[in-house]
N, C-alpha and C positions, 0 to 999 in steps of 0.2 A: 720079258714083260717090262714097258716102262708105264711110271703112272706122273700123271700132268693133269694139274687142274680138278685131282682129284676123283678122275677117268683111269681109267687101266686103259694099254693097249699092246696088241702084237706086235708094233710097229719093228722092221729091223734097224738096225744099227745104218748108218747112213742114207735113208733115204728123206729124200730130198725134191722128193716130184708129188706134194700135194694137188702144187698146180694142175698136174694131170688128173691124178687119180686121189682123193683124200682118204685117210685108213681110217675105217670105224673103231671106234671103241668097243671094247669086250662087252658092255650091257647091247649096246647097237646090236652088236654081229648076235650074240646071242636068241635077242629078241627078233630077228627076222629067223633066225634057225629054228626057233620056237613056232614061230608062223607057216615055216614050210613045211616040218612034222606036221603041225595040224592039217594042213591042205594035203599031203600023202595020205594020213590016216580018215580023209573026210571028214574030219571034224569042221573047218572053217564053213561061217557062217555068213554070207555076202554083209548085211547090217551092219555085222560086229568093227567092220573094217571101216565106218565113218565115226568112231572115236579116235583113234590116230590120226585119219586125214583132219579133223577138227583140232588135235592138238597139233600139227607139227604145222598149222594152217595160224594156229592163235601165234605160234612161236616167233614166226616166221613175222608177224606184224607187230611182234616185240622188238623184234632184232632192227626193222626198217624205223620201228617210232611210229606207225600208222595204226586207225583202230582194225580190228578183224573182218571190218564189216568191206572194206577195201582188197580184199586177196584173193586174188583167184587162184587155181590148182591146174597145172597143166604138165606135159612130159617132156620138153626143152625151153629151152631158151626161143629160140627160133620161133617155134609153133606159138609163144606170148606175144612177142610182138609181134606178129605177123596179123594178129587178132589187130594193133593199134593201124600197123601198114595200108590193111585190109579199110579200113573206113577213113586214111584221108582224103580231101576232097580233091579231085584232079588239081594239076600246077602246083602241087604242098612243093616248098623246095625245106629238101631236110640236109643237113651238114653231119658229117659223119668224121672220123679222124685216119686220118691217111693208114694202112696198115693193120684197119681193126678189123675182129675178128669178123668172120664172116655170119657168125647167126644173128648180128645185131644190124649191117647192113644190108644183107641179100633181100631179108622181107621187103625192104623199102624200094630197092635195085628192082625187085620182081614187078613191082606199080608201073616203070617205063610208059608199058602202056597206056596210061593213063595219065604222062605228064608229070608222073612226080620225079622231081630234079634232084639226085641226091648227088653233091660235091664233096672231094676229100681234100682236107686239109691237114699238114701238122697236128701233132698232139700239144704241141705248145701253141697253136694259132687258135686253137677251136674254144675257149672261154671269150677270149677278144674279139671273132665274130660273129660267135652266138646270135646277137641281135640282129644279123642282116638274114636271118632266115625263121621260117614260120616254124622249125623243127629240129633240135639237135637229137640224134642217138648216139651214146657213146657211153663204152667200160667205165666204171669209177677206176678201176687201175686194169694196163695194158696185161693181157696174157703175154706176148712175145716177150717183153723186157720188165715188165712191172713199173712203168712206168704212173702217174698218178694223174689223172687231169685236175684244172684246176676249177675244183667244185665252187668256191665264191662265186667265181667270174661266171660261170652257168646259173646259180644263183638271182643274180644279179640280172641277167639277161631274162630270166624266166619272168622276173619283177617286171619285165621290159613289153614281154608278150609272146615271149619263145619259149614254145613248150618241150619239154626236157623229159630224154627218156635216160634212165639209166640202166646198165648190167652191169649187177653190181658180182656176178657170180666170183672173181676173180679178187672182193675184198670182204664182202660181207663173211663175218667168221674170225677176220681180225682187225681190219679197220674200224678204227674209230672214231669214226664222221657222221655226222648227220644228213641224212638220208631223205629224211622224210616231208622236203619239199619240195623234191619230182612230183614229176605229173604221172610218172610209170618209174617204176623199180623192179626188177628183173633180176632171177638168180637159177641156178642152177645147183642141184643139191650133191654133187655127187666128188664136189673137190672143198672150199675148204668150210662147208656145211658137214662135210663127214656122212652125207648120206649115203645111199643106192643111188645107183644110176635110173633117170625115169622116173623123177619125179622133179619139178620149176615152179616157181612163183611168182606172182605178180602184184606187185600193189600198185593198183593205178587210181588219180583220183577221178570220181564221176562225170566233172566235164569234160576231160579226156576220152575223146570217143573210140569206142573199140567195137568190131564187130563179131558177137561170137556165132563164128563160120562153122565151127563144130558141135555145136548146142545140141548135147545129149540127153539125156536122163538122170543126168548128176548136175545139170545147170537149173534142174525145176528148182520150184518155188516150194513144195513138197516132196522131194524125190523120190518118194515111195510107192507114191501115190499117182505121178505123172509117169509112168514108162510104157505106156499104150494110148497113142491118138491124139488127136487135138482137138480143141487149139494149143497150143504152144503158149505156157506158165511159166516164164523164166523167174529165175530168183530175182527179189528188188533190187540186188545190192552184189558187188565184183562174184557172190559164187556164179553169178549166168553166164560168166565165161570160163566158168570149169570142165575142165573135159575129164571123160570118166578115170578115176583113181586107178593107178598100179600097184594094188593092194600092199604085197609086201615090202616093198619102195619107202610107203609112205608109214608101215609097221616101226623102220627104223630109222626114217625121220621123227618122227614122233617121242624118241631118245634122245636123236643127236639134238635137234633145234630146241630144244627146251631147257636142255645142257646149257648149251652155248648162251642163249639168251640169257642164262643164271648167273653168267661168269660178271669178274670186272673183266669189262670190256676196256678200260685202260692199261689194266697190267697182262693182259692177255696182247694187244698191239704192242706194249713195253716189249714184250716177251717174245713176240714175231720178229719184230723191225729190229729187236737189238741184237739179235743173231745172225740177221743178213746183211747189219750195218757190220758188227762185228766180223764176217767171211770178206764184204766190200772190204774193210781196212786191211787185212792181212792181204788183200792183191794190189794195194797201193790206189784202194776208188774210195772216192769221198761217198760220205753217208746219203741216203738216197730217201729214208723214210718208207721203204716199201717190205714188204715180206718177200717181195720174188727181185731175183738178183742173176741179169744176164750177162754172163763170161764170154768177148768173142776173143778167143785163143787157139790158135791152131791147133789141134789133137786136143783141147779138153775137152770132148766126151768122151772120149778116149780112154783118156788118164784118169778119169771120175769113175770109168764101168769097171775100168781094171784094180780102181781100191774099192770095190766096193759100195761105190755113192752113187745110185739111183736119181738119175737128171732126166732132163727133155730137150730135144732137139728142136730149138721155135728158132725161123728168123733170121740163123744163119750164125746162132748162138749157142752156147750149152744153158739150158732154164734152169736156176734152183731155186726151191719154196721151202720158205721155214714157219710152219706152224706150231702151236702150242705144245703137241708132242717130241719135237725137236732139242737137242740140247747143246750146249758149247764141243761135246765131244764129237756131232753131227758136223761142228764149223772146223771142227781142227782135222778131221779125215780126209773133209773138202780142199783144205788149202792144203795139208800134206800132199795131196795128189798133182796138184796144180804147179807148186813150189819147188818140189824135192827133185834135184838135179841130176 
């Protein structure tokens, strides 16, 4: 059992792949165990389950700096912007970063038919030509290497008239940036949010237009009340792009995200970034500022699965991620592995 930040958790002894997968804390895991008992024994109550999704929804527009009235609830990454994809207007030309992940370009990829032009460029190119295009989407930090774009210079282009989407799913949780003058902000709960898989968020602001293509019974403007007929009563405000909740999902968001939003958010990034600057120095790489730290060395996933440290295969790399629950003796097993002759 380690405890960080004041959480307990099972985590083991070397792992190292939040980036993939993030490990709930023992309240977390509990309270969806909790949730699944009730649903075995029929107890769960469909209603019951929109104070979670309302709290891990409030949380969630803590963590970005937006009010709650901005988030919508959806089950990836993908499926959110695909909502913004979905209603530019033919010829949008959007700029994406050479190598990014694929849920935050394809949406835009998938418009072709309609014109829309999406170009890749460098992850160092894409703040400096933000303004030659009507649309950037891109990571606040790369999955493959942890790389960091540079958010000013998107900033600054946004001022410009280029509207700016972020996925932040890959920092939100330890970075400590300001976030909240996107036009869309994008995460994913299930890495270093510490949630279940199956449940995303969105903050996007109003005049950013978004189509909700899925508009269910959890996008009314009453939802209790709307789930038979029309006309069609969407909510006034980002809930109309929610699509229906994955009850226990959002059971145990509703711990993690409100956790996290409690923390300092400065010494919790102190506490990431100085672990993985700390493993960078011990292989002889200057400090990088990121929580995720890619080794391309022959055989080291190798030598990482054989001591025991739990990595990711991105890229053509080994991936390591150090979150909150990580410790110096997480960095020293890493390099032992890497180092020992």
């Amino acid at each position: 059992m380690r405890k960080a930040f004041g959480a307990e958790f099972d985590v083991p002894d070397g792992y190292l792949n939040t980036a993939s997968i993030g490990i709930p804390s023992v309240a977390m895991g509990d309270a969806v165990a909790r949730a699944v008992a009730g649903w075995r024994a029929g107890a769960g109550r469909a209603p019951e389950y929109d104070e979670p999704v309302a709290r891990a929804r409030a949380a969630f527009a803590e963590l970005v700096g937006v009010g709650v009235d901005r988030v919508a609830i959806g089950p990836a990454v993908s499926a959110l912007v695909g909502l913004i994809a979905s209603a530019l207007p033919d010829g949008t030309r959007v700029l994406v970063a050479d190598g990014e992940f694929t849920s935050v370009t394809w949406p835009f990829a998938a418009r072709a038919n309609r014109g829309v032009e999406v170009t890749e460029v460098d992850l160092d190119e894409v703040g400096r030509r933000a303004g030659e295009y009507d649309l950037v989407a891109v990571s606040t930090v790369q999955s493959a290497d942890g790389r960091i774009v540079d958010l000013d210079a998107l900033r600054a282009a946004r001022a410009g008239g280029t509207r700016v989407v972020l996925d932040a799913t890959q920092s939100l949780g330890w970075l400590d940036a300001d976030l909240s003058w996107a036009d869309a902000v994008v995460a994913a709960g299930y890495k270093w949010l510490l949630s279940p898989r199956g449940v995303a968020w969105m903050a996007i602001r109003p005049e950013l237009a978004a189509v909700p293509i899925a508009a269910g019974w959890y996008a009314g403007a009453d939802r209790w009340a709307d789930v038979y007929g029309l006309p069609m009563t969407l909510a006034p405000d980002a809930r109309a792009l929610d699509a229906s909740p994955a009850w226990y999902c959002h059971v145990g968001a509703a711990v993690a995200l409100p956790w996290l939003a409690g923390l300092d958010r400065a010494a919790v990034h102190a506490h990431c970034v100085g672990l993985a600057d700390a493993f960078r120095a011990g292989l002889g790489m200057g400090p990088a500022g990121s929580a995720i730290v890619s080794v391309r060395r022959e055989g080291a996933r190798e030598r990482l699965a054989a001591a025991g440290v739990v990595s990711a295969a991105r890229a053509g790399g080994a991936r390591l991620a150090f979150h909150l629950y990580n410790t110096d003796a997480d960095v020293a097993r890493a390099l032992d592995a890497l180092t020992a002759r």
